[in-house]
C-alpha positions as CSV (number, residue, x, y, z in Angstrom):
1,X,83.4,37.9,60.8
2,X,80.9,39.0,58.2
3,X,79.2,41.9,57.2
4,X,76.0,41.2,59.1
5,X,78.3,41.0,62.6
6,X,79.5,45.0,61.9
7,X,76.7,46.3,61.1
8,X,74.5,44.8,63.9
9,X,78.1,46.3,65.9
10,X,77.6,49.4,64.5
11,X,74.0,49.9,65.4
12,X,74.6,49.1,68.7
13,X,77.5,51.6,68.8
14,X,75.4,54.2,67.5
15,X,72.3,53.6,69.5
16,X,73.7,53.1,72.7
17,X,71.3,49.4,73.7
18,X,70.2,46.4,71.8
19,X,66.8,47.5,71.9
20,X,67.3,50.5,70.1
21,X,69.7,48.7,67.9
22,X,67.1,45.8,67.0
23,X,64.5,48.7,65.8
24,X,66.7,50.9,63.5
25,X,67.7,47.4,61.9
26,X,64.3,46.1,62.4
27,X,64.9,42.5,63.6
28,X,64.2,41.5,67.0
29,X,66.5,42.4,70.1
30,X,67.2,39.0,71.3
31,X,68.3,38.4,67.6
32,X,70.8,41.1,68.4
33,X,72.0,39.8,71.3
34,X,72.4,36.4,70.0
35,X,74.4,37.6,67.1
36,X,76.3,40.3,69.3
37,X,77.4,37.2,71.3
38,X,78.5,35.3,68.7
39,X,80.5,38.0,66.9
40,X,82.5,38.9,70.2
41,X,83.1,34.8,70.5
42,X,84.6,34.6,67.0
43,X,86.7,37.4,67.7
44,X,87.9,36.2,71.4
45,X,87.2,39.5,73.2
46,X,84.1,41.6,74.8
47,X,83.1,44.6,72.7
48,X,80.6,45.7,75.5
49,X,81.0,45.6,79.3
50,X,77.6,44.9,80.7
51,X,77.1,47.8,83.8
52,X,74.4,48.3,85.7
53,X,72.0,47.2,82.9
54,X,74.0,49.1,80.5
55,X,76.4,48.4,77.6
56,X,79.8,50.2,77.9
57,X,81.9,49.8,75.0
58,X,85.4,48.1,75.5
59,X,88.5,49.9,74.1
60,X,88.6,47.2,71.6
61,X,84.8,48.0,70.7
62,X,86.3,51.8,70.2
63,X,88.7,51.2,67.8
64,X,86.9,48.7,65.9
65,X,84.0,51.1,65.4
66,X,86.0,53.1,63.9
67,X,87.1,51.5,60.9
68,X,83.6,49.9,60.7
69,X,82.1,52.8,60.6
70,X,84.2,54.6,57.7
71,X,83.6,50.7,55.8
72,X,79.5,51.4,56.3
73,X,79.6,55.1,55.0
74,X,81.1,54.0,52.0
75,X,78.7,51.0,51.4
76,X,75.9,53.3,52.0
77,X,77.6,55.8,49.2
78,X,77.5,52.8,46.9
79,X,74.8,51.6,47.6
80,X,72.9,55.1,46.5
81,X,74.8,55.3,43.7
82,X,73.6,51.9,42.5
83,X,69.9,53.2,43.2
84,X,70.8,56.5,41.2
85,X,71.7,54.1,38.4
86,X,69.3,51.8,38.2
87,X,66.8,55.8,37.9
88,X,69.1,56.5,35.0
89,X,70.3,59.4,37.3
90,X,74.0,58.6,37.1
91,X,76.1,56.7,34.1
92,X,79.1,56.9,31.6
93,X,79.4,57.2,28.2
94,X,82.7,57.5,26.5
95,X,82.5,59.4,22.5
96,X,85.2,59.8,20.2
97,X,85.0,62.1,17.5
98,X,87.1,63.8,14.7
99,X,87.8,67.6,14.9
100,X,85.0,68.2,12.7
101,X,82.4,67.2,14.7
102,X,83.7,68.2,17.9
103,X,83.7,71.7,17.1
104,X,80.0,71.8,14.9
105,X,78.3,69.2,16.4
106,X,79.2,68.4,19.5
107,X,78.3,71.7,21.9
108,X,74.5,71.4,21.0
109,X,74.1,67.6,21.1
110,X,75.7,67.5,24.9
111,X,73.5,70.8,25.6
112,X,70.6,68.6,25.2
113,X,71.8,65.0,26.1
114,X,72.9,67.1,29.6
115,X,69.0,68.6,29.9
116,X,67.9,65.6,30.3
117,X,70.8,63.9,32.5
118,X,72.8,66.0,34.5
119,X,74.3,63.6,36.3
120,X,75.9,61.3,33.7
121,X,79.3,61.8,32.9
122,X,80.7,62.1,29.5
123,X,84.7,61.6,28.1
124,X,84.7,62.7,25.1
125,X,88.6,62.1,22.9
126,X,89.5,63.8,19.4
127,X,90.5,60.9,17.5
128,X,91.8,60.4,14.0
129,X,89.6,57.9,12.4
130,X,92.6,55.0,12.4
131,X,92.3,55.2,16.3
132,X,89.1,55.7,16.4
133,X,88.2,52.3,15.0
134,X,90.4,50.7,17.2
135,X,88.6,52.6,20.3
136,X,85.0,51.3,18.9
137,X,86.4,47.8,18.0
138,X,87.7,47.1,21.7
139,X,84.8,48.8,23.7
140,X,86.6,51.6,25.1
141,X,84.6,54.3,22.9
142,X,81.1,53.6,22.8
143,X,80.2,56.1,19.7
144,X,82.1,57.9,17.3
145,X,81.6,60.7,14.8
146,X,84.4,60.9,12.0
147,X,84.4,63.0,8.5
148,X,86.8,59.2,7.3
149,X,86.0,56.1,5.8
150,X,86.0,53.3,8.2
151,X,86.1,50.0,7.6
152,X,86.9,47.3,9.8
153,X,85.4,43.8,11.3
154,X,82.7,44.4,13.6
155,X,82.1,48.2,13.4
156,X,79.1,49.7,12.3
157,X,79.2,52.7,10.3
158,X,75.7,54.9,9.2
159,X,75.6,58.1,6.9
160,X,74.8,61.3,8.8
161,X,75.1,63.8,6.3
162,X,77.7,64.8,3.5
163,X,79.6,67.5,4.1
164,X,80.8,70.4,0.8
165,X,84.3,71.2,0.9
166,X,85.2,75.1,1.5
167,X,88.5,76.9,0.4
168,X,89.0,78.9,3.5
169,X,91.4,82.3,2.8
170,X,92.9,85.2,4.8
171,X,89.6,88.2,4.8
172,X,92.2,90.6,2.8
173,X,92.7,88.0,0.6
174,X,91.8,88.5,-3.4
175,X,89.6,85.2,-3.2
176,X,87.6,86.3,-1.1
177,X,85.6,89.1,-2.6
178,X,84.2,85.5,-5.1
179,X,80.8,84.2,-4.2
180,X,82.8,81.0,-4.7
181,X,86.0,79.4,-5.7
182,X,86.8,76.7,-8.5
183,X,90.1,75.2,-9.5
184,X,91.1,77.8,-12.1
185,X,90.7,80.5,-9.2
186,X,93.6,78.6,-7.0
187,X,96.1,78.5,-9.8
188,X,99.5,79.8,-8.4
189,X,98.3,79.7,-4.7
190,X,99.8,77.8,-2.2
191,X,97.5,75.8,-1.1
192,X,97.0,73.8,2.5
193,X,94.6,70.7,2.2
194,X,94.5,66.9,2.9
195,X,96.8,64.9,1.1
196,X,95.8,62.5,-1.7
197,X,95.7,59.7,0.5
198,X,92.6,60.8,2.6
199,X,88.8,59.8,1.6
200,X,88.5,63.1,0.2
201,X,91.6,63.3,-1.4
202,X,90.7,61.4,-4.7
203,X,87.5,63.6,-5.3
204,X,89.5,66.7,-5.2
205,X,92.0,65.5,-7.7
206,X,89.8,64.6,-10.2
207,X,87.8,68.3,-9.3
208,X,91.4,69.9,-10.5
209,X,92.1,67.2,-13.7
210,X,88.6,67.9,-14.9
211,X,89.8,71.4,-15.0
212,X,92.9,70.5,-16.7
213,X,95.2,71.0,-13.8
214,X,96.9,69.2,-10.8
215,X,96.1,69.8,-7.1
216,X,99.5,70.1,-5.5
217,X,99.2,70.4,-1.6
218,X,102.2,72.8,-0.9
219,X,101.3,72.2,3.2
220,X,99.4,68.4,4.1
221,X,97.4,68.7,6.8
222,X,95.2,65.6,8.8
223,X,93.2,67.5,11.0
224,X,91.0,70.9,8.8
225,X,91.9,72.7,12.0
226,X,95.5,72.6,11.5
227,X,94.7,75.2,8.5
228,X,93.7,78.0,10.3
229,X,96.8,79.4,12.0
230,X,98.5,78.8,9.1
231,X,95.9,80.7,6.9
232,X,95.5,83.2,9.3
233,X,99.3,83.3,9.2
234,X,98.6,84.2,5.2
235,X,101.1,80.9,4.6
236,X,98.4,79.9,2.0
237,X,94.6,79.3,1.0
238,X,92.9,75.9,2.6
239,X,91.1,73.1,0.9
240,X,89.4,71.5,3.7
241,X,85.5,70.1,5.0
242,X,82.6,72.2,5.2
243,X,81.4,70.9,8.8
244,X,83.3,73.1,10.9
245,X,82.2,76.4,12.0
246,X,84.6,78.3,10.3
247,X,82.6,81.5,11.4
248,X,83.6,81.5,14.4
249,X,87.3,82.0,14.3
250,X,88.6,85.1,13.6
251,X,90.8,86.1,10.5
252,X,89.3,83.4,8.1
253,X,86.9,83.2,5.5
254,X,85.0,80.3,3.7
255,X,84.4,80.5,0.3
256,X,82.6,77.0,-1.5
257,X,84.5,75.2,-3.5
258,X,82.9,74.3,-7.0
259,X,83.0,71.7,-8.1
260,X,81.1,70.6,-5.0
261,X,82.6,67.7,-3.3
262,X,81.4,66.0,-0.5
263,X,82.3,64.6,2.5
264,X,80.5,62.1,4.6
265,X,79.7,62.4,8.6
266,X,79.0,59.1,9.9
267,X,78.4,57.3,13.2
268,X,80.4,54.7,14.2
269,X,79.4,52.2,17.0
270,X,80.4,48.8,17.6
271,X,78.2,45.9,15.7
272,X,79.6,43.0,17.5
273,X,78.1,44.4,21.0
274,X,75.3,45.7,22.5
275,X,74.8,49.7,23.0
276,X,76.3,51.0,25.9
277,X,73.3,52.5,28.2
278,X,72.8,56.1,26.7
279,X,73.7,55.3,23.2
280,X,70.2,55.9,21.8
281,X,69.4,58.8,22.9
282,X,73.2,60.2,22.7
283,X,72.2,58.7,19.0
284,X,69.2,60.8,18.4
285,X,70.2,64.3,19.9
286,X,73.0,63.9,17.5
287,X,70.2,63.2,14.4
288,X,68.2,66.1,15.8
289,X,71.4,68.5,15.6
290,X,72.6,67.2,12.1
């Protein structure tokens, strides 16, 4: 049995006579015949029952249509969707991204990668930058955005933008009637940030030594979001990036931090491969939007 054999079966089922049969699947009808023959002599029984002229399925005929059927319908369903591919119609792209991004970038650059292709589907994971990399390095994130350093065999890593760090504070807090905030200004606070470990870490000690103090995180935090219950919570004031849209949630303000210190957006693909199909233009939206 083959694939040929059903659906030569099937047409026959649906069209009721080999000469119908032969036209929808536009070969000849003593071709059908012929292969109708040889299909019911490989299986060892009649599909058809010749009557007066006409072809009266057997009950073996019924119940092998059945199933044949259902197999065609979903042939025919892949068989579109390979056509919807190949039109860029249809697709996947997997993105991986820190916080940061997620919340700032992210909305707008799917708003207009999904303009333009409705149908592809996107997975998009909130990674921390360890995992990330790991994601990139075995294929199963095709892009990343992260606010970290990363540095690893075979991933690719290009400067977006640098990003200022922003004390964020409770609105009925004293800090923020300032047009800005410097070390001096968060002596005695308690004060939420990244620990000294982090990429930005460094950078903000040397902010607080140049001042002539230490920056002692009273609360460590990975992710900036982590800070806002906790500030809104008045629990402390937060030293954390600039990228997120701290405007939008309720009960916190952002202040600039001065000294400015930076910290970098960047894109991370895999070097070692080529892109996945929609990378590029994923890729540029994301340029546009930064």
């Amino acid at each position: 049995m083959n694939i040929r054999q059903l659906e030569i079966f099937r047409a026959i089922m649906r069209s009721g006579t080999l000469t119908a049969a032969a036209e929808t699947l536009h070969i000849s009808q003593p071709a059908v015949s012929k292969m109708l023959r040889h299909f019911e002599s490989q299986l060892g029984y009649a599909l058809f029952d010749r009557i007066g002229g006409r072809l009266v399925p057997t009950a073996e005929a019924e119940l092998l249509f059945a199933d044949a059927d259902h197999l065609f319908r979903e042939f025919e369903v892949v068989r579109d969707l390979a056509v919807r591919i190949r039109e860029r119609k249809v697709g996947l792209l997997r993105i991986g991204a820190s916080a940061p991004p997620t919340f700032a970038l992210l909305p707008g650059v799917i708003a207009r990668f999904k303009a333009r292709n409705p149908e592809v589907k996107l997975i998009v994971r909130t990674l921390p930058a360890e995992e990330l990399s790991e994601m990139i390095a075995v294929g199963e994130v095709d892009l990343g955005l992260t606010l970290s350093t990363i540095r690893a065999p075979m991933v690719r890593t290009e400067l977006l933008r640098a990003s200022p760090v922003v004390v964020l504070m409770h609105p009925d807090h004293p800090l923020a009637g300032l047009p800005h905030v410097t070390p001096p200004d968060l002596k005695g606070e308690t004060l939420i940030s990244y620990g000294s470990h982090a990429d930005v870490g460094p950078p903000m000690d040397q902010a607080f030594e140049r001042a002539g103090m230490t920056r002692t995180v009273h609360i460590e935090i990975t992710p900036s979001i982590s800070a806002v219950p906790l500030v809104r919570a008045g629990l402390g004031v937060a030293l954390v990036d600039g990228l997120m849209p701290w405007a939008d949630f309720p009960g916190i303000v952002a202040r600039p931090f001065l000294p400015t210190v930076l910290m970098s957006l960047s894109l991370v693909t895999n070097g070692g491969r080529p892109p996945a199909r929609f990378v590029r233009e994923f890729t540029k939206h994301i340029r546009a939007c930064v």
